[in-house]
Structure formats: structure tokens, C-alpha cells
N, C-alpha and C positions, 0 to 999 in steps of 0.2 A: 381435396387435400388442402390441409390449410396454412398459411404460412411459420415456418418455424419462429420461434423466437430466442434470442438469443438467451442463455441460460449464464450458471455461476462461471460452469468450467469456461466458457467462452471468454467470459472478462477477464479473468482469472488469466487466460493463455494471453490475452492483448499484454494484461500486468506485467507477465511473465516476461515478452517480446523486450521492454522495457526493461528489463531486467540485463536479459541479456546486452541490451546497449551500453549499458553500466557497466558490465563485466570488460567487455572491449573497450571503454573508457577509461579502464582502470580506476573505477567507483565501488564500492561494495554493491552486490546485484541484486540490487531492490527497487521494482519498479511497483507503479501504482495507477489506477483509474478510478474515476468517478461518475459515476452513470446516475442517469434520470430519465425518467422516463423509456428504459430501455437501451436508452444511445450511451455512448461515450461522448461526457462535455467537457473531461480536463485526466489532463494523465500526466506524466511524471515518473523519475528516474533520481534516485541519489545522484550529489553535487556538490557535495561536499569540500572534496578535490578539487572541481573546475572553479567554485566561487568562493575558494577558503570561507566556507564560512559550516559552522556544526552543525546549526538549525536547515541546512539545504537537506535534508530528506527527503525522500519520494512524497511521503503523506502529506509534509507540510508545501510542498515545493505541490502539489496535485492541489490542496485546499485553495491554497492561493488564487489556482484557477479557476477553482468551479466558484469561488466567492466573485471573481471579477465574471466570470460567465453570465451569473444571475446579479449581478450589484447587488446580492446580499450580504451577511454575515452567520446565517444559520442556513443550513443541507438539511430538515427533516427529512425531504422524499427521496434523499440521495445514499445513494453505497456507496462506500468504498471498498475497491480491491485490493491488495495489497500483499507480497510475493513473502512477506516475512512480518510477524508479527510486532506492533508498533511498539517499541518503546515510551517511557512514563511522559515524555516531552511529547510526542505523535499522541499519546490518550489523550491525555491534556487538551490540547488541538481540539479531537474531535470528539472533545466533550463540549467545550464552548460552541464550537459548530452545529451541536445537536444534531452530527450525523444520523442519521435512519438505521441503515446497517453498514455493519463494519463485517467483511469477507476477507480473511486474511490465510495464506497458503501453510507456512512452516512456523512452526514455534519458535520462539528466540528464547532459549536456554539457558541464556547467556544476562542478557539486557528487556526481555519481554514485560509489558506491563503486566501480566497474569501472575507475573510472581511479585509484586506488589499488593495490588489490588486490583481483582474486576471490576471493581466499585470505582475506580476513575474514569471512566465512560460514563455517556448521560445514563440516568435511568430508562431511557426511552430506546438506548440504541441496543437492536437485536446484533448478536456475533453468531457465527460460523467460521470455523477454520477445517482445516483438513486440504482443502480443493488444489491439489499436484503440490503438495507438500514434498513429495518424493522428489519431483523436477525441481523444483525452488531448493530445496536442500541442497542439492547434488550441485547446483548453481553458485549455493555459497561456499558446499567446502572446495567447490574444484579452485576458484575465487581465490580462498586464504592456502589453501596448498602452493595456487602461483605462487604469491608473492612470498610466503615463504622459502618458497627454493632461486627468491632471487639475492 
């Protein structure tokens, strides 16, 4: 028998983990990971709130790290997971990072780059969505329900 390896849904649930820490933060709940070679080498949570600042996103706030991880400026071999799909600032991002693939849970219906264009990702980066889009959903609306009833 041979050893498992970790697959989408796995990261995907680490992302998620993240997410949830956001929600208890009282941060919109969007967490993020960045894997290479199999492992997780930089992860992230919206922050927006805690660092007044707008550009604090998961994605961007997760790039950060995996550029300081490798002292580079470009992720070809690297994924990104990501609990809600990136906004046109987040593609942007990781299009000049020449992300690998981008793995993103829930659709953003709202602010999603896909209703701009799929064309602001590199040409090189593979996408997949879907992966616990159910869980990630239910995370953002239970989210904006709180703070609506506060």
C-alpha cells in the first residue's frame, strides 16, 4: 500500500480552516494556501479589518508569503487554494506571479473576476473551482447574516 497523497479537497479544507479563523475574527471568511511541491508553504486569511488596509486579502496576503518562502517573484509550480473566488485586484496578483494553478471553492457573484474576464490570469494558469463550494458558501452567508442582525 502506498502512501496517500494529499489531493484538491485536502488543501481546499486547510484554506477552508482559514476561513473559518476569519469568520471568528470578524474578517470576511476567506482563507487561502499555497502549495509546491505537495506541502503547504504559505497560507492566509482576509485582514482587512485587523490591518485597515483593502489590499489585506487572503490571496494577496498568502502571495506575500510564498514570494518571501522562495525569494522570488513568480509561483509557476505553485497553486493556489482559495475558499472564494478572487476578485479583479487578487487576478491581477496572480497573473504577474505567474501562478501554476489557481483552485478556488465558491463563486463570488458579486465581485468575481470571471465576470470581467478569465483573461486576466496568465495564459499559463490552469483554474478549477467547485471543490466545497457548498461549505465556503454557507461560511460567507452565515458571515453577512451575523453582522447583518447586529
Amino acid at each position: 500500500m502506498g502512501i496517500l497523497q494529499p489531493d484538491d479537497k485536502y488543501f481546499m479544507q486547510q484554506a477552508l480552516r482559514l476561513a473559518e479563523q476569519a469568520y471568528e475574527e470578524n474578517e470576511i471568511p476567506v482563507g487561502a494556501v499555497v502549495v509546491a511541491n505537495e506541502r503547504i508553504i504559505a497560507k492566509a486569511y482576509n485582514q482587512t479589518e485587523r490591518l485597515q488596509d483593502v489590499t489585506a486579502h487572503a490571496e494577496m496576503l498568502a502571495l506575500t508569503s510564498a514570494f518571501n518562502h522562495f525569494g522570488a517573484k513568480y509561483l509557476p509550480d505553485c497553486t493556489l487554494y482559495v475558499t472564494l473566488e478572487p476578485c479583479v485586484m487578487c487576478a491581477g496578483a496572480l497573473h504577474w506571479a505567474q501562478i501554476g494553478k489557481l483552485v478556488y471553492a465558491a463563486a463570488d457573484e458579486k465581485k468575481g473576476f470571471t465576470l470581467h474576464s478569465e483573461g486576466i490570469l496568465h495564459p499559463r494558469t490552469q483554474v478549477k473551482q467547485g471543490i466545497l463550494a457548498n461549505e465556503s458558501t454557507e461560511l460567507i452567508q452565515s458571515f453577512f447574516r451575523r453582522m447583518r442582525s447586529r
